[in-house]
LUMDREN-186132 format. One line per field, with one value per atom (N, C-alpha, C): residue number from 0; x, y, z. Coordinates in nm, 4 decimals. Each point is the difference from the previous one (the first is absolute). Example, Ala and Ser with C-alpha at 12.3 -4.5 7.8 and 13.67 -1.06 7.14 Angstrom:
% LUMDREN-186132
k	[0; 0; 0; 1; 1; 1]
xx	[1.3190; -0.0890; 0.0900; -0.0350; 0.0820; -0.0770]
yy	[-0.5690; 0.1190; 0.1200; 0.1050; 0.1190; 0.1090]
zz	[0.7800; 0.0000; 0.0000; -0.0720; 0.0060; 0.0730]
This chain:
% LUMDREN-186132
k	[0; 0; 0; 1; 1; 1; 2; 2; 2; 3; 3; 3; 4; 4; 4; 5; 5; 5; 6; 6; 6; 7; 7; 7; 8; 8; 8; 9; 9; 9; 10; 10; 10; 11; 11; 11; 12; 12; 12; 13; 13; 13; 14; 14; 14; 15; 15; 15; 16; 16; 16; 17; 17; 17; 18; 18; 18; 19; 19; 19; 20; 20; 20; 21; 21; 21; 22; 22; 22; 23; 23; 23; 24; 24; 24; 25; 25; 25; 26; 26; 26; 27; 27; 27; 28; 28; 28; 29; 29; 29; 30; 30; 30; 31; 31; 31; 32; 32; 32; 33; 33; 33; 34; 34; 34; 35; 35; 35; 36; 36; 36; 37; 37; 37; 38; 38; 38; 39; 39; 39; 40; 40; 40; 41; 41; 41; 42; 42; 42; 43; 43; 43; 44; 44; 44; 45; 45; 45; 46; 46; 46; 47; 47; 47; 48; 48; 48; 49; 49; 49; 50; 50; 50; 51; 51; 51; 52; 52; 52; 53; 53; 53; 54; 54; 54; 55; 55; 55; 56; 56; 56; 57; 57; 57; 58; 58; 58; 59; 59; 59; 60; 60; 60; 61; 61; 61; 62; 62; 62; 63; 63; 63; 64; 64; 64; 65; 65; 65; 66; 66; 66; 67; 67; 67; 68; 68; 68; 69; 69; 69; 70; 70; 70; 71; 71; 71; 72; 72; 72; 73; 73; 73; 74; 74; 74; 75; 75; 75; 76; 76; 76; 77; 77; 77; 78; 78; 78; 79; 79; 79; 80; 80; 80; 81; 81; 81; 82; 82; 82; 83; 83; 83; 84; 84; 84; 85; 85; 85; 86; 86; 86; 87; 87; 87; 88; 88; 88; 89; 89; 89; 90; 90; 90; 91; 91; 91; 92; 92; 92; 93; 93; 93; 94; 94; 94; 95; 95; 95; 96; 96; 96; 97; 97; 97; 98; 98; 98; 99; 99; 99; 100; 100; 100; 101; 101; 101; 102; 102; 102; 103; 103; 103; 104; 104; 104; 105; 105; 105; 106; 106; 106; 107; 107; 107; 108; 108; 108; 109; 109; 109; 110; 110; 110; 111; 111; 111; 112; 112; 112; 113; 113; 113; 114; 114; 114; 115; 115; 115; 116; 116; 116; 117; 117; 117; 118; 118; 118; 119; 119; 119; 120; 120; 120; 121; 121; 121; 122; 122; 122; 123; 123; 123; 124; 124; 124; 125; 125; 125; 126; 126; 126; 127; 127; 127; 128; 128; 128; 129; 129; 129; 130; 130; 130; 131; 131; 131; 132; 132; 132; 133; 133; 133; 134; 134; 134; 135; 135; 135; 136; 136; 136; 137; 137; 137; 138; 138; 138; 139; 139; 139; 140; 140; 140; 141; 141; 141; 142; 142; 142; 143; 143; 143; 144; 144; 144; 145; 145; 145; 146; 146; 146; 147; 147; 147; 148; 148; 148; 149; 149; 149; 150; 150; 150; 151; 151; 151; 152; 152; 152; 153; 153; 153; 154; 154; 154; 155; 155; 155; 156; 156; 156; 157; 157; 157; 158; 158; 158; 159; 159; 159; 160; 160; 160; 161; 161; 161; 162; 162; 162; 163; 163; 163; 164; 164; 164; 165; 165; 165; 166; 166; 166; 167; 167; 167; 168; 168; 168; 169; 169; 169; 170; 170; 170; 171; 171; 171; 172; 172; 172; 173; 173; 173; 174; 174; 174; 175; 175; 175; 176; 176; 176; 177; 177; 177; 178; 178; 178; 179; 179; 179; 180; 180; 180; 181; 181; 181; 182; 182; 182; 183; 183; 183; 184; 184; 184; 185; 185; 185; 186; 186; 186; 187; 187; 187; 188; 188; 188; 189; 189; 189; 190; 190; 190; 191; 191; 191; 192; 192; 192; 193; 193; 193; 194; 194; 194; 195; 195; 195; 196; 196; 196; 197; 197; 197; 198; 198; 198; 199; 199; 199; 200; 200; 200; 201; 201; 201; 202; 202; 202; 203; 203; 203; 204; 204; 204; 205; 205; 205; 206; 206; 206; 207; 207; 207; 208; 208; 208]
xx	[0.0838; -0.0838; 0.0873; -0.0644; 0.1126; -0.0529; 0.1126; 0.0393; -0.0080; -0.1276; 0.0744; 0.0158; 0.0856; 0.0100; -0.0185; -0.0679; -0.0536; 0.0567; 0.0953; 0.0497; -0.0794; -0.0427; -0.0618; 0.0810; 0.0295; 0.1011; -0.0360; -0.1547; -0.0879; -0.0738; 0.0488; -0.1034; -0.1320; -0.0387; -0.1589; -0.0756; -0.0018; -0.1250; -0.0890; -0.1124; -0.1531; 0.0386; 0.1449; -0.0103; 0.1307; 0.0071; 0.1517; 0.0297; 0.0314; 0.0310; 0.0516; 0.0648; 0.1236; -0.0930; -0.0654; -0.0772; -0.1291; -0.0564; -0.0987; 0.0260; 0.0985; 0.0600; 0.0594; 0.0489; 0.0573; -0.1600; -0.0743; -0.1246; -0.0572; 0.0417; -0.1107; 0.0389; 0.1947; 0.0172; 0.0012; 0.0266; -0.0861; -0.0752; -0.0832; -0.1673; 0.0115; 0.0313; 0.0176; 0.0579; 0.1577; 0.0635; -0.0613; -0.1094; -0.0403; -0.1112; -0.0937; -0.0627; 0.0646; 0.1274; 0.0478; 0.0908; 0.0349; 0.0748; -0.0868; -0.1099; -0.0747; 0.0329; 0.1107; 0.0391; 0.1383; 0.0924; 0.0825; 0.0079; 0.1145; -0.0141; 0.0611; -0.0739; 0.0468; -0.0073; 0.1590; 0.0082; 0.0402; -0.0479; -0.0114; 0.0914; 0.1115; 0.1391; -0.0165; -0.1519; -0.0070; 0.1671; 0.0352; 0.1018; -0.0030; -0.1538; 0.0080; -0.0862; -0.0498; -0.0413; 0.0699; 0.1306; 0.1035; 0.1235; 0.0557; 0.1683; 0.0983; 0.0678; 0.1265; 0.1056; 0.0956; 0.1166; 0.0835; 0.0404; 0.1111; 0.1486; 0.0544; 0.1149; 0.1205; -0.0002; 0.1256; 0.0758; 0.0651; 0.0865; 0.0318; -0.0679; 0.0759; -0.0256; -0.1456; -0.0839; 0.1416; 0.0761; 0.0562; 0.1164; 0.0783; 0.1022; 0.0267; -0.1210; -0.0233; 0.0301; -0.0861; 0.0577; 0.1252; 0.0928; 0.1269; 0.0832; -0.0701; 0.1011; -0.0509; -0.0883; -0.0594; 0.0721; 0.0175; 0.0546; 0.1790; 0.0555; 0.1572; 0.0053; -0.0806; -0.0067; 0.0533; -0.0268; 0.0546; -0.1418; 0.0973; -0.1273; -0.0995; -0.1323; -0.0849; -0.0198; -0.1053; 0.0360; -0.1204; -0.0757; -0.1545; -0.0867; 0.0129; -0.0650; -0.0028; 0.0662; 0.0139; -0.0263; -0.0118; -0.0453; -0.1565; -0.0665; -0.1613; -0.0225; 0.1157; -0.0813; 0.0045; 0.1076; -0.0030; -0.1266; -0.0603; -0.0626; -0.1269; -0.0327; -0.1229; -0.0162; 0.1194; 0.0140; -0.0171; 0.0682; -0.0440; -0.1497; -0.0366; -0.1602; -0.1009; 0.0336; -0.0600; 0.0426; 0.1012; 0.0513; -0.0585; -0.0419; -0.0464; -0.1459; -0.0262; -0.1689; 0.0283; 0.0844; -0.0424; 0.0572; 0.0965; 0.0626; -0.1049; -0.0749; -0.0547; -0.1603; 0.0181; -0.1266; 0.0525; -0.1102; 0.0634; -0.0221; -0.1341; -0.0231; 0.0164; 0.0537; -0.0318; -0.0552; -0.1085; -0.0483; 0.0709; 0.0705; 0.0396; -0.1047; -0.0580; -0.0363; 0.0210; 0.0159; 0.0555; 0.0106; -0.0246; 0.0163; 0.1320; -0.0079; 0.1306; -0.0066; 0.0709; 0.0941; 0.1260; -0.0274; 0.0989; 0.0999; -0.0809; 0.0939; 0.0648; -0.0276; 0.0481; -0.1314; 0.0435; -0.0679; -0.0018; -0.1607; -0.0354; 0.1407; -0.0201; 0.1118; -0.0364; -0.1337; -0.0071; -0.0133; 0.0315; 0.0936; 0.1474; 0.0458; 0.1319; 0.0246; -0.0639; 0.0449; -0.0389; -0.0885; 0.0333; 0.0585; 0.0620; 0.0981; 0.1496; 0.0356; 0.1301; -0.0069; -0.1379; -0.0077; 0.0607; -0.0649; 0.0160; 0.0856; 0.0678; 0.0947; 0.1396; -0.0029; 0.1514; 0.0661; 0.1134; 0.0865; -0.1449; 0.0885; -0.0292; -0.2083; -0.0417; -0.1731; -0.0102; 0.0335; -0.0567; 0.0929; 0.0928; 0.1213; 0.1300; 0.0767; 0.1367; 0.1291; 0.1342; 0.0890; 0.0966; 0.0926; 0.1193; 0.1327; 0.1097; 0.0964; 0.0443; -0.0930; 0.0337; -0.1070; -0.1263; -0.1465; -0.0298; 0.0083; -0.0794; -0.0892; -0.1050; -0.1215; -0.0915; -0.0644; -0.0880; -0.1625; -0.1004; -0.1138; -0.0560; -0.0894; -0.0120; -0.1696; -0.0661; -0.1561; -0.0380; 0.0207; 0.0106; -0.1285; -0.0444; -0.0772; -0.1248; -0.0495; -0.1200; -0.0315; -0.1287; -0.0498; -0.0408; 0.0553; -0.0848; -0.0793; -0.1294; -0.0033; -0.0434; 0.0413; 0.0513; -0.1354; -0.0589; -0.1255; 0.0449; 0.0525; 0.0784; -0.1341; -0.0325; -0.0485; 0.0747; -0.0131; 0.0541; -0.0591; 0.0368; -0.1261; 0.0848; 0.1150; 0.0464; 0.0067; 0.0689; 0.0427; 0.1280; 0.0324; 0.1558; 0.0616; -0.0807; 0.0069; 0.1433; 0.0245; 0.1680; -0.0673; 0.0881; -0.0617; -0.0823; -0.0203; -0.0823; 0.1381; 0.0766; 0.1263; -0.0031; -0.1132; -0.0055; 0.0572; 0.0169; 0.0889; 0.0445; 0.0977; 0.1448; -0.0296; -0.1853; -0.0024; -0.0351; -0.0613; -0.0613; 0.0998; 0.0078; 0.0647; -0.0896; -0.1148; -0.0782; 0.0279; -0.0392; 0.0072; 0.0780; 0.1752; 0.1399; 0.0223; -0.0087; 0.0477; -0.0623; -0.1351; -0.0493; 0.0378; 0.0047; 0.0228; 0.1589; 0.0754; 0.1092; 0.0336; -0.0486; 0.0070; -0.0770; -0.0909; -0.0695; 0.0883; 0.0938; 0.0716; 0.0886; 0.0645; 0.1073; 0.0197; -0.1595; -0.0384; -0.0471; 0.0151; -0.0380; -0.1273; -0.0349; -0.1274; 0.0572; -0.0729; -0.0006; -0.1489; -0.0662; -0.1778; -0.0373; -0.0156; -0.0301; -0.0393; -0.1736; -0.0935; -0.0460; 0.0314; -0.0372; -0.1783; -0.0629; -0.1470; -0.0050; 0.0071; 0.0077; -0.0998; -0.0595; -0.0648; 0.0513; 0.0018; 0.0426; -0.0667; -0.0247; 0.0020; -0.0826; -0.0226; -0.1342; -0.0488; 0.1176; -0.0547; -0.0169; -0.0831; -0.0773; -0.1487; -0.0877; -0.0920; -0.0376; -0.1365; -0.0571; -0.0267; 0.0318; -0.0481; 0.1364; 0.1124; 0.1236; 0.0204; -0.0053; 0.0438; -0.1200; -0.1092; -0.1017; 0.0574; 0.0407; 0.0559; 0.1508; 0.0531; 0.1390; -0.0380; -0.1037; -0.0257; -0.0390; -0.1093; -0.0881; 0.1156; 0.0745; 0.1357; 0.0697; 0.0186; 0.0739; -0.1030; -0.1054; -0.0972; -0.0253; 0.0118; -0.0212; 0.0977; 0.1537; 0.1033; 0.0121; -0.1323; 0.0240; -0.0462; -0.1065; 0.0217; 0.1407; 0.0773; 0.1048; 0.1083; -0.0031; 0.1205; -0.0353; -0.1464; -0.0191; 0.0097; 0.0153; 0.0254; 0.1377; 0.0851; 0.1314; 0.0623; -0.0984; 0.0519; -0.0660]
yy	[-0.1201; 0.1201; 0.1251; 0.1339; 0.0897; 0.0961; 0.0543; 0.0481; 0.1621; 0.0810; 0.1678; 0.0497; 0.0527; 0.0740; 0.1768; 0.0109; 0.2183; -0.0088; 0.1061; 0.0660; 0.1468; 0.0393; 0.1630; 0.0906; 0.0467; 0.1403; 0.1318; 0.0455; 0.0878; -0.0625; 0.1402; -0.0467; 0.1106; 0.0032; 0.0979; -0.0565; -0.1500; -0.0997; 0.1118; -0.0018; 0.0381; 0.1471; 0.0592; 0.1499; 0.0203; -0.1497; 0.0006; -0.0679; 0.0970; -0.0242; -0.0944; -0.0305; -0.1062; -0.1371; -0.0282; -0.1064; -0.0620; 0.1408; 0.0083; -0.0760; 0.0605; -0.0836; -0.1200; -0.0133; -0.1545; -0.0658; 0.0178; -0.0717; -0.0302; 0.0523; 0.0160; -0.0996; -0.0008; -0.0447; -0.1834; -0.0490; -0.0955; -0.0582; 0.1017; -0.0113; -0.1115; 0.0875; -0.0453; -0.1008; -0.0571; -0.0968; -0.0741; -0.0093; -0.1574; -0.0039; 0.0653; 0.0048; -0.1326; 0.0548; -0.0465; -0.1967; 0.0665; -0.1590; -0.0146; -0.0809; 0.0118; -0.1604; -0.0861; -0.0605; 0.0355; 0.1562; -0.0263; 0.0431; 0.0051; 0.0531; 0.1371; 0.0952; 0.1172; 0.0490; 0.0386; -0.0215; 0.1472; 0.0676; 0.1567; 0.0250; 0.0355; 0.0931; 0.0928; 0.1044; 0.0983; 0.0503; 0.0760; 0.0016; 0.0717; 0.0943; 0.0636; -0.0822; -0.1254; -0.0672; -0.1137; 0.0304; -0.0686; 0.0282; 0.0007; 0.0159; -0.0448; 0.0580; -0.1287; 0.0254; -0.0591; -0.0324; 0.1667; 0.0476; 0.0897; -0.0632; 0.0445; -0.0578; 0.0275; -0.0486; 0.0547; -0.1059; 0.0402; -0.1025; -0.1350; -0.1134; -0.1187; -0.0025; 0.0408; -0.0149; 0.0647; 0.1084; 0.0618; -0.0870; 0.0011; -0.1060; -0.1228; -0.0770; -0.1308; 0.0292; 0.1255; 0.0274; 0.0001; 0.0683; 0.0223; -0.1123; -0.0852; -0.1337; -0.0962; 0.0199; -0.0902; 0.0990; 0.1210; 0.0871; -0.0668; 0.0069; -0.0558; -0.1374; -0.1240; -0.1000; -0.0840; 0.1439; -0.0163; -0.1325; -0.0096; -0.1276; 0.1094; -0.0096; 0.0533; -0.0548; 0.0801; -0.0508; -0.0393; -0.0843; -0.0345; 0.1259; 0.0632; 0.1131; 0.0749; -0.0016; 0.0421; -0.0890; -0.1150; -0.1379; 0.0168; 0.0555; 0.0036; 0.1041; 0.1297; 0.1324; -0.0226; -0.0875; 0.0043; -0.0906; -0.1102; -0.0857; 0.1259; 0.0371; 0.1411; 0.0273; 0.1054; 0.0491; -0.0971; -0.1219; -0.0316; -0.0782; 0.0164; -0.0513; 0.1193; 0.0617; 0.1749; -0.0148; -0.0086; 0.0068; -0.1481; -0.0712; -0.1410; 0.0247; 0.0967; 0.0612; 0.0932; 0.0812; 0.0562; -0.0808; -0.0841; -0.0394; -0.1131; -0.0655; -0.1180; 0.0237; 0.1378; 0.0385; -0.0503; 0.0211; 0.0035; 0.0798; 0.0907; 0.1459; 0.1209; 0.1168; 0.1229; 0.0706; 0.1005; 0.1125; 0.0950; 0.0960; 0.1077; 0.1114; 0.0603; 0.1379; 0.0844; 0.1640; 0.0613; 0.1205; 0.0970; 0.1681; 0.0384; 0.1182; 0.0598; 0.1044; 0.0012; 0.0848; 0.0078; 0.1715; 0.0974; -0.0530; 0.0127; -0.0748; -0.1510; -0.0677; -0.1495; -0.0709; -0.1269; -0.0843; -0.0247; -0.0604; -0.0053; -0.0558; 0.0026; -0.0572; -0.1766; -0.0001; -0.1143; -0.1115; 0.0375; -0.0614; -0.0206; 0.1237; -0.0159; -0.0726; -0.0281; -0.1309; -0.1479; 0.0011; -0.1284; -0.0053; 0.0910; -0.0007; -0.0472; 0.0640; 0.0212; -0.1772; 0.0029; -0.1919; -0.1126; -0.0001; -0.0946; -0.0140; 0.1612; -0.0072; -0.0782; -0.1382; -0.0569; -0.0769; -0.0605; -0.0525; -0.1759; -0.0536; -0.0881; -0.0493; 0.1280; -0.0176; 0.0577; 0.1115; 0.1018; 0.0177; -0.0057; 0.0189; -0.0882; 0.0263; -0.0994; 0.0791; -0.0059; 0.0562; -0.1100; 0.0373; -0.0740; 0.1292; -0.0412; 0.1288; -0.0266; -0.1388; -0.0256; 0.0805; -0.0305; 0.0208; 0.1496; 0.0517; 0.1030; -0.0537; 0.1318; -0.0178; -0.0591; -0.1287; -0.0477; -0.0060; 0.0418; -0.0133; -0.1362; -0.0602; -0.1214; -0.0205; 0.1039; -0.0045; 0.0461; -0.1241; 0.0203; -0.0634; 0.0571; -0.0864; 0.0751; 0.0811; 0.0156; 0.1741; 0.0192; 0.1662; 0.0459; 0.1438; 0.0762; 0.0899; 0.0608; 0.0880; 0.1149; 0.1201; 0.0871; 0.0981; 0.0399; 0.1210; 0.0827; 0.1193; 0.1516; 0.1050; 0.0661; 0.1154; 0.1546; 0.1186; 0.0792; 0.0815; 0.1536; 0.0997; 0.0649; 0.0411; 0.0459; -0.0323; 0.0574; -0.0708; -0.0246; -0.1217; -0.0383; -0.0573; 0.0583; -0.0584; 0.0399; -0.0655; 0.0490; 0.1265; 0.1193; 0.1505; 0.0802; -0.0711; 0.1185; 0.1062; -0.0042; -0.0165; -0.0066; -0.1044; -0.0180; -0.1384; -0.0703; -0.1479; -0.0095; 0.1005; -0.0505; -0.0358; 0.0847; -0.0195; -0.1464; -0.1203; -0.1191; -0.0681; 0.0056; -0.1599; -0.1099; -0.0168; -0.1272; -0.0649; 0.0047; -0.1084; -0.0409; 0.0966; -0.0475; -0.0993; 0.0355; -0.0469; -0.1650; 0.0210; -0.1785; -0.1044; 0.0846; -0.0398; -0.0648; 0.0449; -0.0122; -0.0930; -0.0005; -0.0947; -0.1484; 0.0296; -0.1490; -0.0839; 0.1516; -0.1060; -0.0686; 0.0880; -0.1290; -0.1085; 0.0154; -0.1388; -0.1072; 0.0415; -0.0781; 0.0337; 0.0969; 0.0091; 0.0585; -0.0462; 0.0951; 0.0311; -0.0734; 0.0761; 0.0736; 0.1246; 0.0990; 0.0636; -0.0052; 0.1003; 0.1008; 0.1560; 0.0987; 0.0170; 0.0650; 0.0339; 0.1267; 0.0886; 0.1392; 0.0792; 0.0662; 0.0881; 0.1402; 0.1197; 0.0832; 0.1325; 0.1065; 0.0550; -0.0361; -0.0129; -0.0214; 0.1239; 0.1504; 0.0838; 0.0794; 0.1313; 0.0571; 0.0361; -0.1175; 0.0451; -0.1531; -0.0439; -0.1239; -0.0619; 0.1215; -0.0672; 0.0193; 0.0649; -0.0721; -0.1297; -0.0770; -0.1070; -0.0655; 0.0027; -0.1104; 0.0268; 0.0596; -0.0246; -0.0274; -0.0101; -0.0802; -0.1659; 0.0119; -0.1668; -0.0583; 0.0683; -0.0666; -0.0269; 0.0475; -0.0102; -0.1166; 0.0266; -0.1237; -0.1552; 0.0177; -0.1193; -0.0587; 0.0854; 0.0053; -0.1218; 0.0238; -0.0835; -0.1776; -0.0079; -0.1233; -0.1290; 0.0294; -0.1086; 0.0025; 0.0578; -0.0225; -0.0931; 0.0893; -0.1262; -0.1380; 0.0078; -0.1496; -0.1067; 0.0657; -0.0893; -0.0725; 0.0325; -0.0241; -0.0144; -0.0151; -0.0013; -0.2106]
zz	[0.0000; 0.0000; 0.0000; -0.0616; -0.0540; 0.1465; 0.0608; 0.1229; -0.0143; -0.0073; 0.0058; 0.1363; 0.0244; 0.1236; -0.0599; 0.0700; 0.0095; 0.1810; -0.0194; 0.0712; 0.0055; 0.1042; 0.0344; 0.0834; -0.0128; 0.0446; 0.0402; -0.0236; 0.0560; 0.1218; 0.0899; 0.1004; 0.0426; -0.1505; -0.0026; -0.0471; -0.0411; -0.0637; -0.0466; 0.0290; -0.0725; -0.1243; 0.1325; -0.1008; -0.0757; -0.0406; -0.0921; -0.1422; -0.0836; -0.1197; -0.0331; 0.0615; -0.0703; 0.0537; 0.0751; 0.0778; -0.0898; -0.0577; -0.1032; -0.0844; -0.0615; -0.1438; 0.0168; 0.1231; -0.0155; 0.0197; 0.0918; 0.0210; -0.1107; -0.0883; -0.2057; -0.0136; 0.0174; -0.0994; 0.0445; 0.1529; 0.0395; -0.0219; 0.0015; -0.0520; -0.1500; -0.0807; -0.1578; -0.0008; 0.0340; 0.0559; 0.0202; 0.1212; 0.0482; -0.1320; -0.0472; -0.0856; -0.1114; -0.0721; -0.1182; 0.0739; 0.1722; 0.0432; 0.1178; 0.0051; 0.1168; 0.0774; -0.0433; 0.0577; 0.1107; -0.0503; 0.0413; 0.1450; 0.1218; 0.1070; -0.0129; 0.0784; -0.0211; 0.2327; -0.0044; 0.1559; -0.0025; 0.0797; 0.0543; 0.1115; 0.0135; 0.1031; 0.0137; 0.1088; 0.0482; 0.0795; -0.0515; 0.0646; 0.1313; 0.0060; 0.1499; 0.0903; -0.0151; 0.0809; 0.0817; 0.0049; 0.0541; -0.0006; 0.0921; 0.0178; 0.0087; -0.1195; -0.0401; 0.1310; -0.0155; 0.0977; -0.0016; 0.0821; 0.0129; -0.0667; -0.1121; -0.0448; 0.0481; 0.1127; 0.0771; 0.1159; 0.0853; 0.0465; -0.0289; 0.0661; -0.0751; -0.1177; -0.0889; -0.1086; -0.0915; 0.0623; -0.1257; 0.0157; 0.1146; 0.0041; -0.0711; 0.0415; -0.0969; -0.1966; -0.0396; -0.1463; 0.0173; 0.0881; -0.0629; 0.0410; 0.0798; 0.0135; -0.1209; -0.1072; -0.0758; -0.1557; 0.0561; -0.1154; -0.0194; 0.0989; 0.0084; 0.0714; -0.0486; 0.0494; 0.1272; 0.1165; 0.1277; 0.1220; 0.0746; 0.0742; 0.0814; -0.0184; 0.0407; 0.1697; 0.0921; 0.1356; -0.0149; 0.1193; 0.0126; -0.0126; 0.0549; -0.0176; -0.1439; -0.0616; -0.1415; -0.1117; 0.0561; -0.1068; 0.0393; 0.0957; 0.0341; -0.0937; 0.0367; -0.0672; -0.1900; -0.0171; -0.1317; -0.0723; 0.0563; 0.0047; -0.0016; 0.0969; -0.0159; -0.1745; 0.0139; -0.1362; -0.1022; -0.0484; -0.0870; -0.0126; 0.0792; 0.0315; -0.0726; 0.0326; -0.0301; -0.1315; -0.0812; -0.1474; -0.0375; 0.0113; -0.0352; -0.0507; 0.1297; -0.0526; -0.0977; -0.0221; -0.1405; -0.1468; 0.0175; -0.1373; -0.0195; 0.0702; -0.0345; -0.0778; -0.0489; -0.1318; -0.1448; -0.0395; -0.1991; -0.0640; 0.0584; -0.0616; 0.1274; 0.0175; 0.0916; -0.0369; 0.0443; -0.0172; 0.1414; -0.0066; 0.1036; -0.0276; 0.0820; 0.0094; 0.1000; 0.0298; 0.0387; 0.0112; 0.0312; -0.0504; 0.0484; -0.0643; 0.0030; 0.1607; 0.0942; 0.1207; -0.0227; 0.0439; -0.0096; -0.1136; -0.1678; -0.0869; 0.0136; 0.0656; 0.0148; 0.0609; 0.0316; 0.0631; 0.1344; 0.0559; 0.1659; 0.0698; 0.0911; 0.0916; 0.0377; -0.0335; 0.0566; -0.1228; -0.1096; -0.1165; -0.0181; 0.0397; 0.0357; 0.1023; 0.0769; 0.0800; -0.0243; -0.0759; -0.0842; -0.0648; -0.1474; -0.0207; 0.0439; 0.1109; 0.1040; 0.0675; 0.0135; 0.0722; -0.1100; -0.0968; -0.1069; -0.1102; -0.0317; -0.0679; 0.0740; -0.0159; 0.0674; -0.1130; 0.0385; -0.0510; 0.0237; -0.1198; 0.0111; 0.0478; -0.0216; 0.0228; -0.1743; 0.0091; -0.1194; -0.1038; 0.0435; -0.1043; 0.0329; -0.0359; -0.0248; -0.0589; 0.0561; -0.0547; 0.0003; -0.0936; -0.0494; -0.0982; 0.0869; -0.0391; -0.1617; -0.0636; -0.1346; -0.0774; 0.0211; -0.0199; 0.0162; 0.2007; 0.0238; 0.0313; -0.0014; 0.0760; -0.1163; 0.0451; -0.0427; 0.0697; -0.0235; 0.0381; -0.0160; 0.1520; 0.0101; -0.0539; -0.0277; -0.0279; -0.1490; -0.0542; -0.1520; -0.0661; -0.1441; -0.0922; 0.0798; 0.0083; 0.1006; -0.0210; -0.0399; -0.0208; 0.0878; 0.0145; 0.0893; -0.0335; 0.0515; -0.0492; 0.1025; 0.0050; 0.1222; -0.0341; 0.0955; 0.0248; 0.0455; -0.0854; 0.0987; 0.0292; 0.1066; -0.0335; 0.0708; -0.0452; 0.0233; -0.0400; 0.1130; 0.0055; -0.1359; -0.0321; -0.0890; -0.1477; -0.1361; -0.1043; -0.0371; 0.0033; -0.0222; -0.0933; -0.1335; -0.1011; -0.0514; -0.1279; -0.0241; -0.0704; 0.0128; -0.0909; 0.0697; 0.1336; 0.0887; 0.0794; -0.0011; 0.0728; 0.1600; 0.0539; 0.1334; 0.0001; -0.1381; 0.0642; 0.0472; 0.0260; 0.0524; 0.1794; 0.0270; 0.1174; 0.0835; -0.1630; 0.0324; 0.0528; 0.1441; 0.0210; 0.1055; -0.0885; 0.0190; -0.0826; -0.1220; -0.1184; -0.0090; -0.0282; -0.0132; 0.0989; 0.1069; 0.1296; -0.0130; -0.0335; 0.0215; -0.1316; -0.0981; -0.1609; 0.0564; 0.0500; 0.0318; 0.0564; 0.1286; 0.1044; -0.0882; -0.0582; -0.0338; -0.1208; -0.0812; -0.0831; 0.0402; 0.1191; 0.1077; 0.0295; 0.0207; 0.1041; -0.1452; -0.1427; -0.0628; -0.1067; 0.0165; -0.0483; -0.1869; -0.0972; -0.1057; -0.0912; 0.0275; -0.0514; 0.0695; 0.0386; 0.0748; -0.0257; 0.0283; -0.0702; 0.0761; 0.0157; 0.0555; -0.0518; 0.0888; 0.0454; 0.0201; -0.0425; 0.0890; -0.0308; 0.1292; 0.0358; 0.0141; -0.0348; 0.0047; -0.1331; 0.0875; 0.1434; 0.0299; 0.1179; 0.1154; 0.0789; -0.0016; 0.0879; -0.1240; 0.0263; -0.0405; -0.0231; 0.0925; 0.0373; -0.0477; 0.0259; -0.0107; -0.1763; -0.0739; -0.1770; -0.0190; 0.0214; -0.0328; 0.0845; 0.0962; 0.0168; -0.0322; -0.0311; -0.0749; -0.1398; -0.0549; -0.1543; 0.0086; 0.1105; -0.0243; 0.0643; 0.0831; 0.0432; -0.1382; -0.1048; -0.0871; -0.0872; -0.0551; -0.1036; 0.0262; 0.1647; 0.0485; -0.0593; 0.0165; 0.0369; -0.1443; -0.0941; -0.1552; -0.0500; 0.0437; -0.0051; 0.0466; 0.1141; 0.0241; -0.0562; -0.1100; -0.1089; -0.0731; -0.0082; -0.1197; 0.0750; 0.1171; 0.1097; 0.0172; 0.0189; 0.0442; -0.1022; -0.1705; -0.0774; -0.0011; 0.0908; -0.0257; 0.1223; 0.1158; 0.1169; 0.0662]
């Protein structure tokens, strides 16, 4: 059975753009695969691990193949439990809005959790960095009160999209289909005509997703 994981990254449900559109595009999804499982990672309805003391230790004894202590063989054991739940999809949907130009914090800490050696990626001083989550589409729901199109000359201020586009090719990813909403501020018929634009788009993805 084909595995999507939707990751949510807003924590304004009812009054959020980016939540909207991923919900459509769900919607349509089970519509067209109504056999497959589709598993939901509120990310503010639970709290990941603090990445720190043994948790960080353990990476860097697994980074320079030093002997880990009990305590750092538990915390690493955590972590890759937490990264087990996200690599073990076959399709992702992320959604998300844009803060203060980047992304929530409480993405970045899944991020910061799961990006490890040997969970998400892989290095070799022959190779480099290799990403361990391959063969598999995403497709990412941005929204943002601004326009960050290339030629507005506010790009240079987007670092949501870059930042995750980035991070996901690391870890492996190369079908990566952006969703974007934008602008959303300006009063209630600019962000209903940047949601509807967005929403217009999600037959074309799902042919290929």
């Amino acid at each position: 059975m084909t595995r999507l994981l939707y990751v949510e990254a807003s924590p304004r449900k009812s009054c959020s753009h980016s939540i909207a559109v991923a919900r459509a595009f769900l919607n349509e999804y089970r519509a067209l695969h109504p056999d497959d499982e589709i598993v939901t990672w509120d990310l503010w309805a639970e709290q990941l691990p603090e990445f720190d003391g043994a948790m960080l230790d353990a990476k860097y004894a697994v980074m320079h193949g030093t002997h880990q202590t009990p305590e750092q063989v538990a915390a690493w054991q955590e972590v890759a439990g937490i990264a087990q739940r996200f690599t073990s999809a076959d399709k992702y949907l992320i959604s998300l809005p844009m803060w203060n130009f980047g992304i929530p914090y409480r993405l970045k800490h899944l991020i910061d959790v799961i990006t490890q050696p040997g969970l998400t990626f892989s290095f070799s001083p022959h190779t480099g960095y290799q990403g361990l989550v391959t063969g598999r589409p995403a497709v990412v729901v941005y929204a943002r009160g601004g326009d960050y199109k290339i030629g507005t000359g506010t790009e240079a201020f987007d670092q949501q999209r870059p930042y995750v586009e980035t991070w996901l090719r690391f870890i492996g990813f190369t079908a990566i289909h952006p969703l974007i909403i934008e602008p959303t501020m300006g009063g209630p018929e600019a962000a209903e005509t940047a949601r509807a634009r967005a929403l217009e788009r999600i037959p074309d993805l799902l042919r290929t997703f």
